[in-house]
Short mmCIF file of the C-alpha atoms (twelve columns), coordinates in Angstrom:
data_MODEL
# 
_entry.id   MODEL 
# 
loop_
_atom_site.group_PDB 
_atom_site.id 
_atom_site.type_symbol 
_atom_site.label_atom_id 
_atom_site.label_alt_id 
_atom_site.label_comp_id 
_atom_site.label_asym_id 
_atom_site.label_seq_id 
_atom_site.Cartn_x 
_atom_site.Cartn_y 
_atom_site.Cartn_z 
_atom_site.pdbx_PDB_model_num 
ATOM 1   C CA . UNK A 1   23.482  2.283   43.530 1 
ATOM 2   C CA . UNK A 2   22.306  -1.322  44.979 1 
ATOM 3   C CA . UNK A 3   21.979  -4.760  42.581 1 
ATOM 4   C CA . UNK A 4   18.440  -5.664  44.020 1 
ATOM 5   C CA . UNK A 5   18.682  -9.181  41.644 1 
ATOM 6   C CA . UNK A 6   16.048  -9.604  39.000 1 
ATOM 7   C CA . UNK A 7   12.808  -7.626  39.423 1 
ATOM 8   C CA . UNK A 8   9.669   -9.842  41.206 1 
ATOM 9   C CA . UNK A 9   7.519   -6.463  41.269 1 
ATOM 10  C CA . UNK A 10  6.778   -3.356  39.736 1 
ATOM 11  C CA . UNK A 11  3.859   -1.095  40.021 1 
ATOM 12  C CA . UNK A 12  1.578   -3.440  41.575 1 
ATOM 13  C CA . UNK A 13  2.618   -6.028  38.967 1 
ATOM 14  C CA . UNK A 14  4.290   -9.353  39.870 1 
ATOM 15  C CA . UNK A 15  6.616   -10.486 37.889 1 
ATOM 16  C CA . UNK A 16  7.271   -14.827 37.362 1 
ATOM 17  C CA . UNK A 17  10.253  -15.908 35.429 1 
ATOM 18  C CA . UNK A 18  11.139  -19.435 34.386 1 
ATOM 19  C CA . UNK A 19  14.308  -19.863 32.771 1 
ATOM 20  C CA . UNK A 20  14.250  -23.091 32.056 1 
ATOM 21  C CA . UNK A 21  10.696  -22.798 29.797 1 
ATOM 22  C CA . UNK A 22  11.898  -20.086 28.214 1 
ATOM 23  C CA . UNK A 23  8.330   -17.857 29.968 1 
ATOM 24  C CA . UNK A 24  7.992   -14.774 31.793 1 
ATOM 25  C CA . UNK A 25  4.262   -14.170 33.461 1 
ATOM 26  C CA . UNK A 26  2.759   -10.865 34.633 1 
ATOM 27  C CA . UNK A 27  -0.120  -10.845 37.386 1 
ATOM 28  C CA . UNK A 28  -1.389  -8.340  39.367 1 
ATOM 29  C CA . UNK A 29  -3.123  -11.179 42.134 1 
ATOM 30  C CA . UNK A 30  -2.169  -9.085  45.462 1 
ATOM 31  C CA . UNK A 31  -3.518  -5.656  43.520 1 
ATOM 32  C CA . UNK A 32  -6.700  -6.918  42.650 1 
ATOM 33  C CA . UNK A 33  -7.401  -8.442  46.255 1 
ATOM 34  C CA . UNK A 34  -6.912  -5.298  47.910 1 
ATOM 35  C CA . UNK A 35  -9.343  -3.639  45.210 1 
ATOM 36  C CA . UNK A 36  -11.463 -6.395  46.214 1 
ATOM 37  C CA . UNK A 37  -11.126 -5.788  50.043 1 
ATOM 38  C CA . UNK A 38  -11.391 -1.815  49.576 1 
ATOM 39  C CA . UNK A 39  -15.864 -2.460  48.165 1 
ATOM 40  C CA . UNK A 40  -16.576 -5.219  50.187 1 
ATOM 41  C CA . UNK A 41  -15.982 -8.138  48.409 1 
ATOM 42  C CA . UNK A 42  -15.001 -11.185 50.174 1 
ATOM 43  C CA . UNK A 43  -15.314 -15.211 50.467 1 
ATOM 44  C CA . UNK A 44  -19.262 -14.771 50.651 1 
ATOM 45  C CA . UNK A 45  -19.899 -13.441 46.971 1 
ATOM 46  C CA . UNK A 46  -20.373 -15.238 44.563 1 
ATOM 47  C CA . UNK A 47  -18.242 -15.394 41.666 1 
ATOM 48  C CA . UNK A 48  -19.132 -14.974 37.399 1 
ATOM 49  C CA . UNK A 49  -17.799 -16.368 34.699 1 
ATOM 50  C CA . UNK A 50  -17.606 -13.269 31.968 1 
ATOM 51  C CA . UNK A 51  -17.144 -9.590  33.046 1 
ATOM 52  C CA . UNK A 52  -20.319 -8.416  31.521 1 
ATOM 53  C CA . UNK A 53  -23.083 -10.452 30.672 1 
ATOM 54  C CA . UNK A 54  -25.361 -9.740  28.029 1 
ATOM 55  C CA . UNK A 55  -28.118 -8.733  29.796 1 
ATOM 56  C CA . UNK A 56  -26.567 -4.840  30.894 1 
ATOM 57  C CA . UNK A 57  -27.756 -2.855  28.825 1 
ATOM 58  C CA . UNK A 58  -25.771 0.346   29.730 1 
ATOM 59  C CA . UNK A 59  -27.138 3.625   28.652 1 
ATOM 60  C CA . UNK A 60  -27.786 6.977   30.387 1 
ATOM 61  C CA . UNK A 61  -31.443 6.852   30.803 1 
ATOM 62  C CA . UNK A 62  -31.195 3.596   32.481 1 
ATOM 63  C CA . UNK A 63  -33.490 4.803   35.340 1 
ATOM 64  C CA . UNK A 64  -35.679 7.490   36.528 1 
ATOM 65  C CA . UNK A 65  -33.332 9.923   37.867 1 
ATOM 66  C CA . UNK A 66  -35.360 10.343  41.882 1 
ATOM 67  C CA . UNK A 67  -33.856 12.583  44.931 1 
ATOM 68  C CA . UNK A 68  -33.465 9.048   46.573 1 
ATOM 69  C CA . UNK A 69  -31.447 7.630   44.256 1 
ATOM 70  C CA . UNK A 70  -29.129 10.502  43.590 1 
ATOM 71  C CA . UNK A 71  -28.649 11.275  47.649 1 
ATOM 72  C CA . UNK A 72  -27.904 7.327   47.358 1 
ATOM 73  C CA . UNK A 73  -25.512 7.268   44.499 1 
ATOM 74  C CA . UNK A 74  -23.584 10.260  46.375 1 
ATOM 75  C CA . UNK A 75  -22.759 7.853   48.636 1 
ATOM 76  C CA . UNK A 76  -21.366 5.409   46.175 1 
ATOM 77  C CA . UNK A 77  -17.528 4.835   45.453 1 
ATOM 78  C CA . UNK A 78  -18.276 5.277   41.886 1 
ATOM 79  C CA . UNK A 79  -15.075 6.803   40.313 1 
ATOM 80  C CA . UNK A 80  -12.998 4.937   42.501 1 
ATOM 81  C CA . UNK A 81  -14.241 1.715   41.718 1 
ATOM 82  C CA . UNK A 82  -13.775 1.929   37.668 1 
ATOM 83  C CA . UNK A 83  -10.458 4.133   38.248 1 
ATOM 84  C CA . UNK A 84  -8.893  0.827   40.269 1 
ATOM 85  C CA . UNK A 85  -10.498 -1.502  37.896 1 
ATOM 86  C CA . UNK A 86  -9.034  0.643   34.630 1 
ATOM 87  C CA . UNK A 87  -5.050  0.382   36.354 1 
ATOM 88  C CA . UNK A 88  -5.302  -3.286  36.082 1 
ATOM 89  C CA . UNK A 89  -7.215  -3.090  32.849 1 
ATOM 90  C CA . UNK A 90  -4.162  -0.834  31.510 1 
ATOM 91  C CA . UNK A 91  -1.361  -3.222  33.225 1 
ATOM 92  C CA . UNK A 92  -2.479  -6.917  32.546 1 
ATOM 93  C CA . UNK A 93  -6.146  -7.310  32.697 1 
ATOM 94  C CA . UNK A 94  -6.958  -6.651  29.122 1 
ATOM 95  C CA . UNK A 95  -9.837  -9.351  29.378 1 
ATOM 96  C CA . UNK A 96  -12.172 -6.419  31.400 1 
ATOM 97  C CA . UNK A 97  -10.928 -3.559  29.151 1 
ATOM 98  C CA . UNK A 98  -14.551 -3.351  26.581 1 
ATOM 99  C CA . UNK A 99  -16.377 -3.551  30.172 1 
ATOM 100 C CA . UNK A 100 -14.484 -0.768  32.235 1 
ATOM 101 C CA . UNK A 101 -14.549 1.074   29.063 1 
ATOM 102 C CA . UNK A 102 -18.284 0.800   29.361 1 
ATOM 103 C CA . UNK A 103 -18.662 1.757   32.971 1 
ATOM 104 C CA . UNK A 104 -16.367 4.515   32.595 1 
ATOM 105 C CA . UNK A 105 -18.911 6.328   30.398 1 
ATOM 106 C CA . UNK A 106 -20.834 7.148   33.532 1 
ATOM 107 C CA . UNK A 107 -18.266 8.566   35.986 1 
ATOM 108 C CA . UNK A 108 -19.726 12.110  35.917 1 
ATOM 109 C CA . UNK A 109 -23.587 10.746  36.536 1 
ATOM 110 C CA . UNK A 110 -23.545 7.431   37.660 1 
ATOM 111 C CA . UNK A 111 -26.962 5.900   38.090 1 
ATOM 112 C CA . UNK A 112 -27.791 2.164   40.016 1 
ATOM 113 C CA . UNK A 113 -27.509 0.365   36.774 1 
ATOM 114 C CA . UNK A 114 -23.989 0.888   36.085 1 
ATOM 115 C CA . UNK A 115 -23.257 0.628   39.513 1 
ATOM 116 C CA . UNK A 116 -24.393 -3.055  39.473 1 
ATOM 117 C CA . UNK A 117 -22.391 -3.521  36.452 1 
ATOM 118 C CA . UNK A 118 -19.420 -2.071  38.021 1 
ATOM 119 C CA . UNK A 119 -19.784 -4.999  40.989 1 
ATOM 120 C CA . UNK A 120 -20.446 -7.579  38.123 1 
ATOM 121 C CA . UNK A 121 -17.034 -7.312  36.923 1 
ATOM 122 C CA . UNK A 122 -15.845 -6.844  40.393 1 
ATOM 123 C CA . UNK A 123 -17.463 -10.347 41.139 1 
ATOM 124 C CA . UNK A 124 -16.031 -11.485 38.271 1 
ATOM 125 C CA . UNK A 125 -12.307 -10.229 39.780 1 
ATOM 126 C CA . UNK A 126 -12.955 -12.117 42.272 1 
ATOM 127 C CA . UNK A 127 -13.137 -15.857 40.789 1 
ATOM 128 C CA . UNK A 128 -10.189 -14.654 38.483 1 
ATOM 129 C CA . UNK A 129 -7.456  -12.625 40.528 1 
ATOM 130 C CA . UNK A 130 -4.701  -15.398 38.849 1 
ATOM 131 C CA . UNK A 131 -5.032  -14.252 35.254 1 
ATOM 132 C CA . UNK A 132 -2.033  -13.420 33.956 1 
ATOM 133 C CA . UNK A 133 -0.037  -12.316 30.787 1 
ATOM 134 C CA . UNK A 134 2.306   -15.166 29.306 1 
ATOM 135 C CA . UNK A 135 4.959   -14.458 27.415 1 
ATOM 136 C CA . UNK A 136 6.988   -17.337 25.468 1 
ATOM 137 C CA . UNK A 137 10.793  -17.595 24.279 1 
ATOM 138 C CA . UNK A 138 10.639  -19.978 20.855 1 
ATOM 139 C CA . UNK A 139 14.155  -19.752 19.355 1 
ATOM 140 C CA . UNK A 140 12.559  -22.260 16.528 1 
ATOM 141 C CA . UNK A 141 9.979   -19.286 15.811 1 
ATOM 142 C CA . UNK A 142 10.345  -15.573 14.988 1 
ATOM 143 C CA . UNK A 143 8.871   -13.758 17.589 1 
ATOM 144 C CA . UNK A 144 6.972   -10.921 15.386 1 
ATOM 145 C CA . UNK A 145 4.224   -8.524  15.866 1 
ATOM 146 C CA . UNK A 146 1.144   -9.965  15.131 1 
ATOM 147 C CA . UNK A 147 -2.181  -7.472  15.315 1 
ATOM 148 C CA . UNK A 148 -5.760  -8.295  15.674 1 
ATOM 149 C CA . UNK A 149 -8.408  -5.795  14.894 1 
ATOM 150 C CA . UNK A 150 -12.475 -6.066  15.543 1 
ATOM 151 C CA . UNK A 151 -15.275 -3.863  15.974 1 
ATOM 152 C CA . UNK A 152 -19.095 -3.473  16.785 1 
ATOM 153 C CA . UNK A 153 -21.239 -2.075  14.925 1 
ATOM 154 C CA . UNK A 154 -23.476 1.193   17.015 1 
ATOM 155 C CA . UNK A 155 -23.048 -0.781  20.115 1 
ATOM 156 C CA . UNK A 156 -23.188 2.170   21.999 1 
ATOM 157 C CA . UNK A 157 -27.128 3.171   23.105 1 
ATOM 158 C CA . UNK A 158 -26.512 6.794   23.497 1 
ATOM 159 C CA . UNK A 159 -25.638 8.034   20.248 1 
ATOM 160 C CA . UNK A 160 -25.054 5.138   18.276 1 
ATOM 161 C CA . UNK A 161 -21.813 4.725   17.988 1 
ATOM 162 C CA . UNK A 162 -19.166 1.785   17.341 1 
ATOM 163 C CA . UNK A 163 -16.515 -0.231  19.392 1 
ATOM 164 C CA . UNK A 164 -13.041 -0.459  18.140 1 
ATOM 165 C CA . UNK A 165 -10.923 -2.949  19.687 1 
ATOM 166 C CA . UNK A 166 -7.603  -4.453  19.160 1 
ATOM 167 C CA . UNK A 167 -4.504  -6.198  20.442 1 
ATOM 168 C CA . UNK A 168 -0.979  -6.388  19.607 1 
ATOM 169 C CA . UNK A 169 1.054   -9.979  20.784 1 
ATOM 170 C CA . UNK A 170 4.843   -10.175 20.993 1 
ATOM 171 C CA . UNK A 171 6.528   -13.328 21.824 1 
ATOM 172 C CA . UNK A 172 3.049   -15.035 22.024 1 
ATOM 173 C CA . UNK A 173 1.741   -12.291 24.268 1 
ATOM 174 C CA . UNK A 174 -0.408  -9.258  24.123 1 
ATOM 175 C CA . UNK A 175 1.934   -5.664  24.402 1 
ATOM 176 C CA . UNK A 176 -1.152  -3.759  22.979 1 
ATOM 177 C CA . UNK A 177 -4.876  -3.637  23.412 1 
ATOM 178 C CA . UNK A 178 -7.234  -0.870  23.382 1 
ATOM 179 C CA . UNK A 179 -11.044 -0.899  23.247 1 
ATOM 180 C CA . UNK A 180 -12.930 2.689   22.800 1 
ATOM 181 C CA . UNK A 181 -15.906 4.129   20.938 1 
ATOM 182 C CA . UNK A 182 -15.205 5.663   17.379 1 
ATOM 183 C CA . UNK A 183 -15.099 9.249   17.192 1 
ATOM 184 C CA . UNK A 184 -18.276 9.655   14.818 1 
ATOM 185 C CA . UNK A 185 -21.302 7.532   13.837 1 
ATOM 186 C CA . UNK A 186 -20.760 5.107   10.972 1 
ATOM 187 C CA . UNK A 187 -23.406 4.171   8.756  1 
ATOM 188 C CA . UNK A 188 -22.582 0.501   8.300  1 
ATOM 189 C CA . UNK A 189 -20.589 -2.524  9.156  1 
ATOM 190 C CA . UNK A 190 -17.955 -1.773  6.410  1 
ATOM 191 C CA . UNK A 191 -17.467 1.548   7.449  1 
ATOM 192 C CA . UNK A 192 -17.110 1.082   11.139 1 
ATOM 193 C CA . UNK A 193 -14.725 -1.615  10.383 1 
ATOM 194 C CA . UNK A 194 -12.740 0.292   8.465  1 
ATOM 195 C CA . UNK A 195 -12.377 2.713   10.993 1 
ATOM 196 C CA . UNK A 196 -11.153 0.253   13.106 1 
ATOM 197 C CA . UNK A 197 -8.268  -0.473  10.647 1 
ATOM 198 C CA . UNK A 198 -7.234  2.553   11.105 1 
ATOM 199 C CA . UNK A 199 -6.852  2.934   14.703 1 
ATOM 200 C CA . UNK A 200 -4.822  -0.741  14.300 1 
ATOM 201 C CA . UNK A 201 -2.989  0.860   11.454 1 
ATOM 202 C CA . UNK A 202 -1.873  3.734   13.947 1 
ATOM 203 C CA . UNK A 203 -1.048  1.666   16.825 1 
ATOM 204 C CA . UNK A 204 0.584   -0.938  14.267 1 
ATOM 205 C CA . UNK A 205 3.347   1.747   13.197 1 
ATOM 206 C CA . UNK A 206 4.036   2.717   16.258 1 
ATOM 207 C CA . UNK A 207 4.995   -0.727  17.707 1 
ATOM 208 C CA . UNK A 208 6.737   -1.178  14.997 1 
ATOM 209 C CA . UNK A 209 9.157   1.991   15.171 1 
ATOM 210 C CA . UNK A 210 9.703   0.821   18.783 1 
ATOM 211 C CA . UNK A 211 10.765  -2.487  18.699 1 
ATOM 212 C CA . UNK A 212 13.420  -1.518  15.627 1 
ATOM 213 C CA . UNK A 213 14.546  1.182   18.301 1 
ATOM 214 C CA . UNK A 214 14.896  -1.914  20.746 1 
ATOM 215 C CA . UNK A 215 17.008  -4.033  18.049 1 
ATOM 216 C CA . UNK A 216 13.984  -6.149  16.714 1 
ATOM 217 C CA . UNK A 217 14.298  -5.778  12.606 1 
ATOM 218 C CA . UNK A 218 10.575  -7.078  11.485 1 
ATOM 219 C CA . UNK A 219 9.229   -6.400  7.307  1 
ATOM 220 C CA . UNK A 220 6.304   -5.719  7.952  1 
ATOM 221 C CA . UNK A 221 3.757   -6.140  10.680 1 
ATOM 222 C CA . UNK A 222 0.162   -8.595  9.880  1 
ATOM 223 C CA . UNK A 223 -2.655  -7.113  11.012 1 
ATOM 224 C CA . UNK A 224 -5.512  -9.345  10.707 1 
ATOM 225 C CA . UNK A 225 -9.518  -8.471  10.380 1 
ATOM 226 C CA . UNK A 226 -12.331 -11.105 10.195 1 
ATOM 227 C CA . UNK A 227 -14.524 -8.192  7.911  1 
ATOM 228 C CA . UNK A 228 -13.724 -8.725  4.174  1 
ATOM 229 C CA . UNK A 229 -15.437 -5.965  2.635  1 
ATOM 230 C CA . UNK A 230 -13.029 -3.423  4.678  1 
ATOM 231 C CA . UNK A 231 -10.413 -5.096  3.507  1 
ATOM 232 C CA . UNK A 232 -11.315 -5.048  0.019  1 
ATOM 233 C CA . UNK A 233 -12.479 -1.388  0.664  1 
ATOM 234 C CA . UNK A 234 -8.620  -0.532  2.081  1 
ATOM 235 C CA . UNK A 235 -6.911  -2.300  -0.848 1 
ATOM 236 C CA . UNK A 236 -9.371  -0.927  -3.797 1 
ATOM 237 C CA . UNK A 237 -8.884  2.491   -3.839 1 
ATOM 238 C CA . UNK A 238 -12.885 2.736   -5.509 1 
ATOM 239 C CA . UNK A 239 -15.368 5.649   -4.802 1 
ATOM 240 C CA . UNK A 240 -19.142 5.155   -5.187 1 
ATOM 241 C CA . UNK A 241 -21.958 6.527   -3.416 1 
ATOM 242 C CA . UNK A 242 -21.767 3.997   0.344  1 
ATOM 243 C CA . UNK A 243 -17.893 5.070   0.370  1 
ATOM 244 C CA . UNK A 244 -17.519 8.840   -0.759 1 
ATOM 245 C CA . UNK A 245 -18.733 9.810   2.894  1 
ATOM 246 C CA . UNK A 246 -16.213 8.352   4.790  1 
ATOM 247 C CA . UNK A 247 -13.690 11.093  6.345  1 
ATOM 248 C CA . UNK A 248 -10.448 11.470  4.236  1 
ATOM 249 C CA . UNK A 249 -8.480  11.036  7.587  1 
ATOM 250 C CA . UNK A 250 -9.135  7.049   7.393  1 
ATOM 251 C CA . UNK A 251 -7.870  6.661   3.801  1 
ATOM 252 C CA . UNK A 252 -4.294  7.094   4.939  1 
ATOM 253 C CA . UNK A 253 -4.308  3.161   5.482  1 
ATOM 254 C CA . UNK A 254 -4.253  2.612   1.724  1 
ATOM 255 C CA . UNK A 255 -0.932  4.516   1.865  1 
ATOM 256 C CA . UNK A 256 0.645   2.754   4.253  1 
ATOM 257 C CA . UNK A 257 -0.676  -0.628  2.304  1 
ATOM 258 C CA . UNK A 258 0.856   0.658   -0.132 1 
ATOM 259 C CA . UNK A 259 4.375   1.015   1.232  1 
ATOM 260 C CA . UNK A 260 4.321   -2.522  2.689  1 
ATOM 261 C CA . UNK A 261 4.943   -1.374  6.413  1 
ATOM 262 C CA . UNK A 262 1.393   -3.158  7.486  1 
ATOM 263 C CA . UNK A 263 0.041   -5.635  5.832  1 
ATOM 264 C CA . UNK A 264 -3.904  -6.042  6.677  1 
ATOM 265 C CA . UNK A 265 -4.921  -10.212 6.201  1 
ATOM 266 C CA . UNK A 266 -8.361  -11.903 7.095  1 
ATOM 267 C CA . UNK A 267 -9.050  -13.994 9.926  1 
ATOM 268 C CA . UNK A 268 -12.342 -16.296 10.566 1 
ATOM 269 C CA . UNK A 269 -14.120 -14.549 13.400 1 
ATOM 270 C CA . UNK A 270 -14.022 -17.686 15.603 1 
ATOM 271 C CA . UNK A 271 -10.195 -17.124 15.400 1 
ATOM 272 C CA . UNK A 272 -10.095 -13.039 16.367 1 
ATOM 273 C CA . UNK A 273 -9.425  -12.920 20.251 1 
ATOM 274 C CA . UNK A 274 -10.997 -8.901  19.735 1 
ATOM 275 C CA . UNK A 275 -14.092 -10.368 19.937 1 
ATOM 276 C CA . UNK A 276 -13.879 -9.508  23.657 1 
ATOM 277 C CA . UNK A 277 -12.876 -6.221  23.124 1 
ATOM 278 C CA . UNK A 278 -15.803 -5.133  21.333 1 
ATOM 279 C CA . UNK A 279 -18.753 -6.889  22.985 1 
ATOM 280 C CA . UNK A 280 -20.269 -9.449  25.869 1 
ATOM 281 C CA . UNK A 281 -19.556 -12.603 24.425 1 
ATOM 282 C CA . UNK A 282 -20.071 -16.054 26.286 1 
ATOM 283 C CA . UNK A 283 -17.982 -17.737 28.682 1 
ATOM 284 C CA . UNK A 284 -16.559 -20.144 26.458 1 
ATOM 285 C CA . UNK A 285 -16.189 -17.648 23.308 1 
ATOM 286 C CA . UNK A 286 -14.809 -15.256 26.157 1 
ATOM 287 C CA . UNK A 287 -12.392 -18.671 27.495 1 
ATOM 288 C CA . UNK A 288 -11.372 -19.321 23.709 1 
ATOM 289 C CA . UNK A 289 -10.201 -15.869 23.364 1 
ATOM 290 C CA . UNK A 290 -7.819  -15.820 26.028 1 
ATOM 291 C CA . UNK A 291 -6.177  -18.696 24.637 1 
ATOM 292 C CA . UNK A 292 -5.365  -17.142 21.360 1 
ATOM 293 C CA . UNK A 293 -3.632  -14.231 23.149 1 
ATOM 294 C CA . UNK A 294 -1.786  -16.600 25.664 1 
ATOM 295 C CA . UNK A 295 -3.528  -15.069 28.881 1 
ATOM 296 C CA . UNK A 296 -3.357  -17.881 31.792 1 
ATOM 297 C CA . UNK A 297 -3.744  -19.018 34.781 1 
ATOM 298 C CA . UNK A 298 -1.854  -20.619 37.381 1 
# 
């Protein structure tokens, strides 16, 4: 065995330590310009500010479906656009993961609408190949778990479905994020927010068996939700005719309420970085989110 010295990269991640401050920083810059390089995007294109913009409108009746266009979408790099795009979504891009997630809808029948919004967020790669994850030492604070939890309600145009999205920080940093569609329809805000919860809930007790493996001793982990009626509905244990639907297999976050492992707080939604997990949000919502969760540049 060799002593190779402290790690500067791993799996297409580099790694920036700074003793002094206290900060570690993951970046996947030189990844991201070779994805860039691989479709033919250079100096000439021109940048964007958000990964999405509002204006996709992603479904899978987009376009007439013509011999032309599918002999021309054969020809298109499709799956191995989004399948680049979703490593550094999984790694340290967590800003692009409700957009891949989009995308990736269409792998198996991919139509010239998506793949323009497959070179949007490529575009937008390219005017931000420095993001990075931050991570800060603070002896003065504890550094705990912290959750955030969001979702949006039947954004999908298929069949109607909701977003879930959420993100775990440690040490001022996301460890955690996931944004997906809910496994069934829900027929309202409340309900597709409380489905939410409990994907957070899920995610919340796992991170929190695994840092007490790794010697971190927390209570209880905050998990915080700007929707107040799912909270109330998680902490009033009330049937009436708009609840008495919902699937028994989300009630089990009133148990763990109960015990005290997770405890499930509100949050304004200005002040819920999972608004970008769920939705296309503006460039300076999308800008304010990133500074709640500590992502930077440099």
């Amino acid at each position: 065995m060799k002593d190779l010295g402290e790690a500067k990269k791993i799996i297409g991640m580099e790694i920036q330590r700074d003793k002094i401050k206290g900060t570690v920083c993951l970046t996947q810059t030189q990844y991201l310009k070779k994805i860039l390089e691989r479709f033919g995007i250079d100096g000439k294109t021109k940048p964007v500010s958000t990964p999405l913009a509002p204006h996709f409108k992603l479904s899978a009746s987009m376009s007439p479906r013509t011999a032309e266009e599918r002999k021309h979408m054969a020809q298109i790099p499709y799956a191995n656009a989004v399948g680049a795009l979703m490593y550094a979504m999984v790694c340290t891009r967590l800003d692009i993961s409700h957009d891949v997630s989009m995308v990736s809808r269409y792998m198996h029948d991919p139509r010239k609408g998506h793949w323009q919004a497959v070179k949007w967020i490529l575009r937008y790669i390219h005017g931000t190949t420095d993001i990075g994850l931050k991570f800060e030492r603070d002896d003065r604070l504890e550094q705990n778990l912290v959750g955030y939890m969001d979702s949006d309600y039947t954004g999908d145009l298929d069949k109607r479905r909701s977003t879930t999205g959420y993100v775990f920080t440690l040490a001022k940093g996301p460890v955690s994020w996931r944004s997906t569609l809910q496994s069934i329809v829900a027929l309202s805000t409340t309900e597709a927010e409380y489905m939410a919860v409990t994907k957070a809930f899920k995610e919340a007790i796992w991170l929190h068996g695994l840092i007490e493996d790794l010697g971190i001793i927390q209570e209880h982990v905050d998990v915080y939700c700007d929707s107040q009626s799912a909270i109330y509905l998680v902490k009033n244990q009330v049937h009436h005719s708009r609840t008495k639907h919902i699937d028994v297999q989300f009630h089990f976050v009133r148990e763990i309420m109960d015990e005290g492992e997770i405890l499930l707080q509100k949050i304004g939604t200005a002040d819920n970085p999972t608004d970008m997990l769920t939705k296309c949000v503006s460039r300076i919502k999308f800008q304010h989110c990133w500074d709640l969760i500590n992502i930077f540049r440099y």
